[in-house]
C-alpha positions in Angstrom: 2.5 -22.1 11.1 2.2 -24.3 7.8 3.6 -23.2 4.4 0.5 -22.2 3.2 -0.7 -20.4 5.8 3.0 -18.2 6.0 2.6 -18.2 2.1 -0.9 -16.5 2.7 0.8 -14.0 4.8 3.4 -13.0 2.4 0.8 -12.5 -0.6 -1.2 -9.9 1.7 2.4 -8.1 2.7 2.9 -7.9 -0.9 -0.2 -6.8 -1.5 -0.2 -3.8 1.3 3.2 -2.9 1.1 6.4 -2.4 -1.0 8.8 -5.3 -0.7 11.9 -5.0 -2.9 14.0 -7.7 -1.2 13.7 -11.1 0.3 15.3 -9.7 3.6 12.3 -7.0 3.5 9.8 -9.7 3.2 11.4 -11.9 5.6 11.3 -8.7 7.9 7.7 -8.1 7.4 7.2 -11.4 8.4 8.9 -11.1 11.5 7.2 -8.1 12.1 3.8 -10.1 12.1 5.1 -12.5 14.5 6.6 -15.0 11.6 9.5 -16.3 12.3 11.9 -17.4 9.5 14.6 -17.5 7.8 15.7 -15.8 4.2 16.2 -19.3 2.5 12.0 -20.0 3.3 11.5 -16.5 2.0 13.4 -17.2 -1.3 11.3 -20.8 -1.6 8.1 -19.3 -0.9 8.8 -16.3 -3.4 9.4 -19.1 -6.1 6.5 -21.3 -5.1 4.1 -18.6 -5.2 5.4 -16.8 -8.6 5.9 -13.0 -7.1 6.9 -11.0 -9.7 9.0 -8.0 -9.4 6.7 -4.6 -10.7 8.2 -1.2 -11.2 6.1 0.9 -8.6 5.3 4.6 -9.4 8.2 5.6 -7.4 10.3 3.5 -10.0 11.5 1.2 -7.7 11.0 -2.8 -8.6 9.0 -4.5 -5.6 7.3 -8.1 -5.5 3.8 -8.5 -6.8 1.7 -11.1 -7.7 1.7 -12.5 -10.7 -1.0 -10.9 -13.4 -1.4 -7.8 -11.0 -3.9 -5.3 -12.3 -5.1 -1.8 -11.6 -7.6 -3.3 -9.7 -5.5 -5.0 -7.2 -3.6 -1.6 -6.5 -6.8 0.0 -6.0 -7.8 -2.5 -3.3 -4.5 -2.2 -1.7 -4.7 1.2 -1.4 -8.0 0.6 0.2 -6.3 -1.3 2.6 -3.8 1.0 3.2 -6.4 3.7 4.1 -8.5 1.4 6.3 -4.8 0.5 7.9 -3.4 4.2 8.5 -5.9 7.1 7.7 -8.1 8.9 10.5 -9.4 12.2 8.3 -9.7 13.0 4.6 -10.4 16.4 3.9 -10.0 18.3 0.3 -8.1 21.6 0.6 -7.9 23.5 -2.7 -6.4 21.3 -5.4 -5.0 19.1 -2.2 -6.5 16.2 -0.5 -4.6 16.1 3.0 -4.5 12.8 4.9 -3.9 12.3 8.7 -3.1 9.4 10.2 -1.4 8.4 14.0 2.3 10.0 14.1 4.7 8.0 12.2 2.5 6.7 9.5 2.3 9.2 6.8 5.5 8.0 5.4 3.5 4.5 4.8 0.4 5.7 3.7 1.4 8.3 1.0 4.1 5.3 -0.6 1.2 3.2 -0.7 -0.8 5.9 -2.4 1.9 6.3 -4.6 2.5 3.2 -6.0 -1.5 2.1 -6.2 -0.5 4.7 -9.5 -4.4 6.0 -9.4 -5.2 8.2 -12.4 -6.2 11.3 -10.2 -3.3 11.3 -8.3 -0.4 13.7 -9.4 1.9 12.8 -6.2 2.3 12.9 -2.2 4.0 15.0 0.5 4.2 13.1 3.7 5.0 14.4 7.1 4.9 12.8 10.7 1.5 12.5 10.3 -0.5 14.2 7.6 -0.4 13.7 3.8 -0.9 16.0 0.9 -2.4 14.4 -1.7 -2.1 16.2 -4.9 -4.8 16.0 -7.6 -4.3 15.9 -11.5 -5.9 19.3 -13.4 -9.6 18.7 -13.8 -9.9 16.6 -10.8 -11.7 17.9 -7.5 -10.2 17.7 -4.6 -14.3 16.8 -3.1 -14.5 14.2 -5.3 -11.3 12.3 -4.6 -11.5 13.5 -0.6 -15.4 11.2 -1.4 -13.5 8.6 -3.0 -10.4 8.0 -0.2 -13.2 8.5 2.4 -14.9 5.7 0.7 -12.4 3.4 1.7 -12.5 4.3 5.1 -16.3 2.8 5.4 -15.6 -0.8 3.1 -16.3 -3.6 5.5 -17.6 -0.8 7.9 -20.6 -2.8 10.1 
Protein backbone atom coordinates (compact mmCIF):
# COMPACT_ATOMS: atom_id res chain seq x y z
CA UNK A 1 0.00 0.00 0.00
CA UNK A 2 1.51 3.51 -0.85
CA UNK A 3 1.65 6.45 1.63
CA UNK A 4 -1.13 8.02 0.29
CA UNK A 5 -3.32 5.42 -0.06
CA UNK A 6 -2.59 4.29 4.00
CA UNK A 7 -2.82 8.12 4.64
CA UNK A 8 -6.38 7.98 3.03
CA UNK A 9 -7.15 5.23 5.39
CA UNK A 10 -6.18 6.92 8.41
CA UNK A 11 -8.22 10.27 7.60
CA UNK A 12 -11.51 8.02 7.21
CA UNK A 13 -10.56 6.10 10.78
CA UNK A 14 -10.38 9.47 12.09
CA UNK A 15 -13.25 10.45 10.66
CA UNK A 16 -15.49 7.30 11.95
CA UNK A 17 -13.93 6.74 15.06
CA UNK A 18 -12.25 8.10 18.24
CA UNK A 19 -8.47 7.82 18.02
CA UNK A 20 -6.67 9.32 21.07
CA UNK A 21 -3.28 7.70 20.46
CA UNK A 22 -0.86 6.84 17.75
CA UNK A 23 -0.93 3.06 19.00
CA UNK A 24 -4.96 3.35 18.53
CA UNK A 25 -4.54 4.52 15.07
CA UNK A 26 -1.84 2.23 14.27
CA UNK A 27 -4.31 -0.53 15.73
CA UNK A 28 -7.18 0.60 13.59
CA UNK A 29 -5.04 0.21 10.87
CA UNK A 30 -4.11 -3.18 11.60
CA UNK A 31 -7.55 -3.93 12.10
CA UNK A 32 -8.22 -2.95 8.30
CA UNK A 33 -5.59 -5.17 7.17
CA UNK A 34 -2.63 -2.28 7.40
CA UNK A 35 0.17 -3.34 8.50
CA UNK A 36 2.66 -0.86 10.27
CA UNK A 37 4.51 0.29 12.57
CA UNK A 38 3.91 3.37 15.30
CA UNK A 39 6.95 5.44 13.89
CA UNK A 40 4.77 5.45 10.12
CA UNK A 41 1.76 6.37 12.32
CA UNK A 42 3.57 9.30 14.01
CA UNK A 43 4.93 10.54 10.22
CA UNK A 44 1.64 10.21 8.66
CA UNK A 45 -0.11 12.08 11.65
CA UNK A 46 2.41 14.95 11.01
CA UNK A 47 2.17 14.84 7.18
CA UNK A 48 -1.48 14.96 7.20
CA UNK A 49 -1.92 17.85 10.07
CA UNK A 50 -4.51 15.69 12.51
CA UNK A 51 -5.27 17.78 15.16
CA UNK A 52 -6.20 16.61 18.49
CA UNK A 53 -10.33 17.84 19.31
CA UNK A 54 -11.88 17.49 22.72
CA UNK A 55 -14.89 15.04 21.82
CA UNK A 56 -18.16 15.47 23.78
CA UNK A 57 -17.08 12.84 26.08
CA UNK A 58 -14.11 15.23 26.93
CA UNK A 59 -11.59 13.11 25.85
CA UNK A 60 -8.82 14.69 23.11
CA UNK A 61 -8.93 12.45 19.87
CA UNK A 62 -7.28 13.16 16.25
CA UNK A 63 -9.29 15.15 13.81
CA UNK A 64 -8.63 16.75 10.75
CA UNK A 65 -7.58 19.94 10.58
CA UNK A 66 -10.54 22.75 10.29
CA UNK A 67 -13.17 20.08 11.41
CA UNK A 68 -16.68 21.40 11.42
CA UNK A 69 -20.15 20.41 12.58
CA UNK A 70 -20.61 19.26 9.42
CA UNK A 71 -17.99 16.75 9.24
CA UNK A 72 -19.31 15.14 12.67
CA UNK A 73 -22.62 15.01 11.19
CA UNK A 74 -21.41 13.01 8.26
CA UNK A 75 -19.47 10.76 10.46
CA UNK A 76 -22.24 10.02 12.42
CA UNK A 77 -23.96 9.15 9.22
CA UNK A 78 -21.38 6.81 8.68
CA UNK A 79 -21.52 5.43 11.84
CA UNK A 80 -25.22 4.63 11.49
CA UNK A 81 -24.90 3.18 7.98
CA UNK A 82 -21.85 1.06 9.67
CA UNK A 83 -23.70 -0.27 12.92
CA UNK A 84 -27.52 0.51 13.11
CA UNK A 85 -30.35 -2.07 11.98
CA UNK A 86 -33.65 -0.20 13.66
CA UNK A 87 -34.45 3.38 14.87
CA UNK A 88 -37.47 3.72 16.61
CA UNK A 89 -38.63 6.77 19.03
CA UNK A 90 -39.85 5.72 22.44
CA UNK A 91 -41.13 8.63 24.55
CA UNK A 92 -38.49 11.22 24.88
CA UNK A 93 -35.94 8.19 23.71
CA UNK A 94 -34.75 7.28 20.42
CA UNK A 95 -33.45 3.55 20.88
CA UNK A 96 -30.93 2.16 18.43
CA UNK A 97 -30.21 -1.56 17.70
CA UNK A 98 -27.51 -2.74 16.06
CA UNK A 99 -25.64 -6.59 15.80
CA UNK A 100 -24.48 -7.67 19.51
CA UNK A 101 -21.35 -5.96 20.48
CA UNK A 102 -21.79 -2.74 18.63
CA UNK A 103 -23.80 -0.44 20.71
CA UNK A 104 -20.74 0.52 22.64
CA UNK A 105 -19.42 2.01 19.10
CA UNK A 106 -22.36 3.45 17.81
CA UNK A 107 -23.63 5.56 20.82
CA UNK A 108 -19.61 7.03 21.29
CA UNK A 109 -19.93 7.98 17.89
CA UNK A 110 -23.19 9.58 18.52
CA UNK A 111 -21.76 11.20 21.23
CA UNK A 112 -18.97 12.87 20.04
CA UNK A 113 -20.80 14.00 16.49
CA UNK A 114 -22.04 16.64 19.67
CA UNK A 115 -25.54 16.99 17.58
CA UNK A 116 -27.75 19.80 19.04
CA UNK A 117 -30.74 17.32 19.78
CA UNK A 118 -28.86 15.01 21.52
CA UNK A 119 -28.76 15.14 25.40
CA UNK A 120 -26.67 11.76 25.79
CA UNK A 121 -26.49 7.82 25.23
CA UNK A 122 -27.02 4.52 27.18
CA UNK A 123 -25.45 1.70 25.29
CA UNK A 124 -25.94 -1.99 25.93
CA UNK A 125 -24.79 -5.18 24.04
CA UNK A 126 -26.82 -4.13 21.45
CA UNK A 127 -29.41 -1.46 21.66
CA UNK A 128 -28.94 2.29 22.28
CA UNK A 129 -30.91 4.91 24.08
CA UNK A 130 -30.67 7.90 22.54
CA UNK A 131 -31.88 10.68 24.71
CA UNK A 132 -33.47 13.86 23.22
CA UNK A 133 -33.03 17.65 24.41
CA UNK A 134 -36.60 19.25 25.89
CA UNK A 135 -38.57 20.35 22.86
CA UNK A 136 -37.17 17.89 20.62
CA UNK A 137 -39.39 14.81 19.39
CA UNK A 138 -38.31 11.69 19.62
CA UNK A 139 -40.28 11.13 15.71
CA UNK A 140 -38.39 13.72 14.40
CA UNK A 141 -34.92 12.73 15.38
CA UNK A 142 -35.94 8.68 15.05
CA UNK A 143 -36.73 10.52 10.89
CA UNK A 144 -33.61 12.15 11.03
CA UNK A 145 -31.08 8.86 12.27
CA UNK A 146 -33.31 6.80 9.94
CA UNK A 147 -32.31 9.14 7.30
CA UNK A 148 -28.91 8.06 7.37
CA UNK A 149 -29.72 4.64 7.09
CA UNK A 150 -31.08 5.26 3.30
CA UNK A 151 -27.88 7.94 2.10
CA UNK A 152 -26.26 6.19 -0.78
CA UNK A 153 -29.19 3.64 -0.58
CA UNK A 154 -29.62 2.32 -4.55
Amino acid sequence: MSRRERQSVILELVRERALSTQAEVASALRENGVDVVQTTVSRDIADLGLVKVRAPSGRLVYAPPGATDGDRLRALGAAMRRYAMTVDPAGALVVVTTPSGYASALAQAVDEAAHPAIVGTIAGDNTIFVATRDGISAHSLRDELAGYLLQGAA
